[in-house]
TORDOZA-308402 format. One record per residue (C-alpha): residue in one letter; x, y, z. Coordinates in steps of 0.001 Angstrom, whole numbers, plus 500000, padded with zeros to 6 digits. Layout:
<recs>
AXYZ
...
</recs>
This chain:
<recs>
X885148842678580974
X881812843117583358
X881127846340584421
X880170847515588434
X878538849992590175
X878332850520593822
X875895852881595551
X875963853353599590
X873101854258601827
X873433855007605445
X876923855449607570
X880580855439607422
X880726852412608271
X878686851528604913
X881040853375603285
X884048851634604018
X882583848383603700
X881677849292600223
X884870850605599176
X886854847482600183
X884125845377598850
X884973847175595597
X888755846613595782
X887872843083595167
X885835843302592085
X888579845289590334
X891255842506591660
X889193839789590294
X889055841954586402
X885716844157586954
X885325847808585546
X884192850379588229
X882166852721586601
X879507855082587808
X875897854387588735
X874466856204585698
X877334854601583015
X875205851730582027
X877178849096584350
X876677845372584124
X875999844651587811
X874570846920590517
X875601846510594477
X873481848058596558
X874660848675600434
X871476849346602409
X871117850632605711
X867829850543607984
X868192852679610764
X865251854596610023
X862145854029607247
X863614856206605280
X866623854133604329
X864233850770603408
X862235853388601011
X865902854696599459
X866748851251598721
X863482850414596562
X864376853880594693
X867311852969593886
X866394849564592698
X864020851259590109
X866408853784589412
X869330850568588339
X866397849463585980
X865623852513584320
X869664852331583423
X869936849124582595
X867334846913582664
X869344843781582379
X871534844679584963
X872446842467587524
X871398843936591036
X872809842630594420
X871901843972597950
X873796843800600755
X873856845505603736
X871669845820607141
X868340846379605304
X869340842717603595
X869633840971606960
X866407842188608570
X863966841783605313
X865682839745602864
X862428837909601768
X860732841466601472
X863788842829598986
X864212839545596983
X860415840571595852
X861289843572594465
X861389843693591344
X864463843799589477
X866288842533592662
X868496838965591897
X870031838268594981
X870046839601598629
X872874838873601032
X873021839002604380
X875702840284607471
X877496837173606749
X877498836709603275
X878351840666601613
X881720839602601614
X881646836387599755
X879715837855596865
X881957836211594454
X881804832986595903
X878140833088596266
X877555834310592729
X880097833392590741
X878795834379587366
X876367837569588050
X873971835998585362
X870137838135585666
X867901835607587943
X864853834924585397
X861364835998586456
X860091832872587215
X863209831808590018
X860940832229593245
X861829834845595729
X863703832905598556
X865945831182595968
X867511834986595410
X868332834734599316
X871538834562600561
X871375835407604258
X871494833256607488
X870697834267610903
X872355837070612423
X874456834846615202
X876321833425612453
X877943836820611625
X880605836406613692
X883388836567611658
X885215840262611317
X886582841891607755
X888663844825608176
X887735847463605748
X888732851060604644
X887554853240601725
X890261854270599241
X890408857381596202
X886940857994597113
X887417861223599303
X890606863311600896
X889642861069604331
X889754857477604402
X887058855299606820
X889083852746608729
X886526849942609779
X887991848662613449
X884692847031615114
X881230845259614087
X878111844131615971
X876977845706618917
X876117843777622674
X873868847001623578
X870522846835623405
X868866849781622973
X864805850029622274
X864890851821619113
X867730849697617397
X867780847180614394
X871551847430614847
X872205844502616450
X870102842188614747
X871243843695611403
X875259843471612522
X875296840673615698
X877184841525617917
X881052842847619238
X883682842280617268
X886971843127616256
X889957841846614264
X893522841752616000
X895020845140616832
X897991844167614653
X895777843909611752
X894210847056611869
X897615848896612485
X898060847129609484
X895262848499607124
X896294852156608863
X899817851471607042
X898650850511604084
X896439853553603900
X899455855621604142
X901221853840601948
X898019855651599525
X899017859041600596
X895752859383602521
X896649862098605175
X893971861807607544
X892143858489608757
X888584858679610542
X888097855726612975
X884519854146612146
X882154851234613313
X879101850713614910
X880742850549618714
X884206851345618824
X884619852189621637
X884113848686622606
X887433847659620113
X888906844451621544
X886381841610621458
X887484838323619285
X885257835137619537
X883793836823622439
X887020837639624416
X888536841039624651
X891781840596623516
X892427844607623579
X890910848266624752
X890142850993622306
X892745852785624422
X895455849916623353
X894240850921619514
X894711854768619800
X898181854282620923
X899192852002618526
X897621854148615820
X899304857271616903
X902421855538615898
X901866854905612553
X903885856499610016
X902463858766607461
X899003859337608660
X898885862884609639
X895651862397611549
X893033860369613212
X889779860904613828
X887411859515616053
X883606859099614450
X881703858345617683
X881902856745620675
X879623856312623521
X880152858532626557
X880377855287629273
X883243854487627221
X885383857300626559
X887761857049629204
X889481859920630905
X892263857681629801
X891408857815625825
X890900861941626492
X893982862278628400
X895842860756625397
X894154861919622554
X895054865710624434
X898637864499623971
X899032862436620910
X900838863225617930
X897769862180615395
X894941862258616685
X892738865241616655
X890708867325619609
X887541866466618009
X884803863675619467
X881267862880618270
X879840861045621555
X876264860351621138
X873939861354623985
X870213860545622685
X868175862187625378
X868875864734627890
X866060863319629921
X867299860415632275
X863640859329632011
X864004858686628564
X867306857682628282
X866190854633630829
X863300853822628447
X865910854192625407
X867636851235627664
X871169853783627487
X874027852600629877
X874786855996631721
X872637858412632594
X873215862546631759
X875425863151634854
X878450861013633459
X877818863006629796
X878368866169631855
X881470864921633170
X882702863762630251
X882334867146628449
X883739868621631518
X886731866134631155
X887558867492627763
X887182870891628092
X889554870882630850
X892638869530628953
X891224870813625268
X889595874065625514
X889412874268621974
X888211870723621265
X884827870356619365
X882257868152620503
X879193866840618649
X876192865354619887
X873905862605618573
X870566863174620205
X866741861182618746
X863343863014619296
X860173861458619675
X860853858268621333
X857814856942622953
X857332857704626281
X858912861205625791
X856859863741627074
X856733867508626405
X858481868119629411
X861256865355628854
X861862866838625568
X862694870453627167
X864343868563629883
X866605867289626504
X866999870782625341
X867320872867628345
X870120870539629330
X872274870579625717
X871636874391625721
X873686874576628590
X875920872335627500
X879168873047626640
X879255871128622933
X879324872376619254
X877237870497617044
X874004867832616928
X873118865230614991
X869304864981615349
X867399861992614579
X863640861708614502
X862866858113616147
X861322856018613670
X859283852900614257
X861530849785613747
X860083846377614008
X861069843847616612
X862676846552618449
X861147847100622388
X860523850442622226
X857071849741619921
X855900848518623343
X856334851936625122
X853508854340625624
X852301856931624669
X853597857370621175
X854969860772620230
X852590862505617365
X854715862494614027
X854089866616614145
X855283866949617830
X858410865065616535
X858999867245613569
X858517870587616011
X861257868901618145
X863815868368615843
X863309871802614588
X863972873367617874
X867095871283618121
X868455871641614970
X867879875292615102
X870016874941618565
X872732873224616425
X873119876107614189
X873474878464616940
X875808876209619024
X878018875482615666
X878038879546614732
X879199880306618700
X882062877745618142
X882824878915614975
X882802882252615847
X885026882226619265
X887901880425616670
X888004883714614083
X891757885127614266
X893294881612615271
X895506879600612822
X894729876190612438
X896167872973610492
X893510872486607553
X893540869630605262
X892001870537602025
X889915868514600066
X887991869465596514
X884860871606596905
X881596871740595205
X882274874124592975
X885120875048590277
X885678877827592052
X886282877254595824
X887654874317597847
X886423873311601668
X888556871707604289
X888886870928607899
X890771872278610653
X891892869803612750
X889111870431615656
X886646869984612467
X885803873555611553
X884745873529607861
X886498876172606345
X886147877933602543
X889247878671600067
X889983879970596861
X890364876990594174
X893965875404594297
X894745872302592607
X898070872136594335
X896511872405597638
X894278869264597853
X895041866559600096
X897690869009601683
X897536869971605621
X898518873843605829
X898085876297608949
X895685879119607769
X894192881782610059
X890596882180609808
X889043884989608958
X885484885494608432
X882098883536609078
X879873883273605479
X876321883082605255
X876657878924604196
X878283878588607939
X881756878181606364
X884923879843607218
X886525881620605071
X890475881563605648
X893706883911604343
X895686882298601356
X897994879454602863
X900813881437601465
X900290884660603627
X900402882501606612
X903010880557605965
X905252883745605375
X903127885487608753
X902781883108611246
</recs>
């Protein structure tokens, strides 16, 4: 029996594609086994949103090697379909496969035999041209964490200047919203208790062989009916379309959770016109304003980029003056990094690398102050936390449902359990520590 070992760079997205694409190894006689346990094959799922990630994936390359250096190593993933040439050079690398091909990895390589040193670089590449990646795998992660990642859209149609997305993914697409209901039952059927919506747009759910067939609205309602699933979460979705209809519900439902990650990018409508955006800051306002009106207690996290060219000193206080004042809870700060082929290496001027690192220290120091207000205003309150295993032998973290990370004493019996506990205290690691489930449970 072959051994495999699967590492993941980049998003949740990643991670659920992985996790599926693992299911299929084990179905077909494959050992999992860790990355460090000697396996017989290595996949690697790359991501290249920033420079960082293409430099990860060459690490880890050399790292498989140093394990096993007749290991077998595949990459797959985003980073595959923009430079496959450029990875099938590496060395140790035997095969690269594209957007289109990651799922067909036993069909494509039946035997996982070492390519010898000689076999020339493009002969290792399996990876067309992004428009043929048009077909759609559903895909969720299992047994890997207390949360599952429920795949339910690919591709993206939106342009923006900074992003290989689209010509790493294609473009729109879902599978049927009968299928994904589906997976979501079949995840229960695992005794996975909550299930975090993920993909690169989904708020554009719908779209098979270029029709919509669906809304994302259609999906949340069908999803909130699903048996056994005691929540859904939504990862991100882009503020033009988040519908007062999708908050209206989501404020009612039975599953899903007052928590949204909507990415904003820039505060500056200057910028967000050179980022190529479709809204401009005035419909992010009202969409915050939306939420807060129906779910005071909802939290709200931001995905915002610094340094994009063409971003001024003023634009970027523009950016910060208008989060400050912004009713959210959270960012997500990005540093833009040069991507090829992308427009926005035609903009000028370009932002110093040390004016971008000031920037994102100025946010992310915002972040922490925004996340600690939140926190803060919730102490007292009971709240529905599913607990998950911590990082220590001692304690054990968890999640209220409107995503505040909270800080227990170790329980075996309590993991994967959703329990009201009132919270107590904020700790120096910007946790919450909570009362003992028990005490509540007699108390509240």
């Amino acid at each position: 029996m072959k051994s495999v070992a699967f590492y993941t760079l980049g998003c949740k997205l990643n991670f659920s594609e992985t996790s599926t694409i693992s299911r299929t190894f084990e179905e077909k006689g494959f050992k999992k086994v860790g990355f460090q346990e000697t396996p017989d094959i290595f996949i690697i799922n790359t991501c290249s949103v920033t420079e960082n990630a293409d430099k990860k994936c060459k690490k880890i390359v050399k790292e498989a090697q140093k394990i096993n250096p007749n290991g077998f190593v595949a990459i797959i993933g985003c980073y595959a379909q923009l430079k496959p040439k450029e990875i099938a050079e590496i060395e140790g690398v035997d095969a690269v496969l594209g957007a289109s091909e990651k799922f067909r990895l036993h069909e494509l390589l039946p035997t996982f035999e070492k390519a010898a040193d000689f076999i020339p670089a493009e002969q290792k590449v399996f990876a067309r041209g992004i428009e043929e990646a048009i077909e759609y795998h559903t895909s969720y992660s299992l047994h890997d964490r207390t949360r599952t990642f429920l795949k339910v859209q690919d591709g993206c149609d939106y342009p923006c200047s900074y992003c290989t997305i689209p010509m790493a993914r294609g473009g729109s697409r879902s599978d049927t919203l009968e299928n994904v209901v589906k997976a979501a039952r079949e995840i229960a059927a695992n005794g996975v208790k909550e299930v975090v919506l993920t993909g690169v747009n989904i708020g554009d759910f719908g779209i098979i062989n270029g029709q919509r067939t669906a809304t994302f609205a259609d999906l949340v309602r069908a999803l909130d009916e699903v048996e056994g699933i005691e929540r859904f979460r939504i990862s991100s979705i882009e503020p033009n379309l988040l519908t007062n209809e999708i908050i209206e519900f989501v404020a009612a439902s039975k599953r899903f959770v007052p928590h949204f990650h909507i990415p904003l990018q820039s505060g500056s409508n200057k910028v967000l016109g050179l980022m190529r955006r479709r809204y401009r800051r005035e419909l992010y306002t009202e969409r915050v304003e939306a939420i807060r009106r129906i779910m005071p207690d909802c939290c709200i996290g931001v995905d915002v980029i610094v340094g994009h060219p063409g971003e001024t000193h003023a634009d970027f206080l523009d950016t910060y003056n208008f989060i400050n004042e912004l009713d959210v809870n959270y960012l997500h700060v990005f540093t833009y990094s040069e991507r090829a082929n992308t427009r926005a290496l035609e903009i000028r001027p370009v932002v110093p690398a040390k004016d971008r690192a000031e920037r994102s220290r100025m946010l992310h120091i915002l972040s922490d102050k925004k996340k600690r207000a939140f926190y803060e205003q919730h102490m007292g309150k009971v709240y529905p936390v599913l607990f998950e295993e911590g990082d220590s032998g001692d304690t054990m973290n968890g999640f209220t449902s409107n995503y505040i990370k909270i800080v227990a004493k170790y329980d075996p019996l309590l993991i994967n359990d959703v329990l009201p506990v009132k919270l107590k205290s904020l700790n120096a690691e910007m946790e919450v520590e909570v009362e003992e489930p028990e005490e509540v449970l007699v108390h509240s």
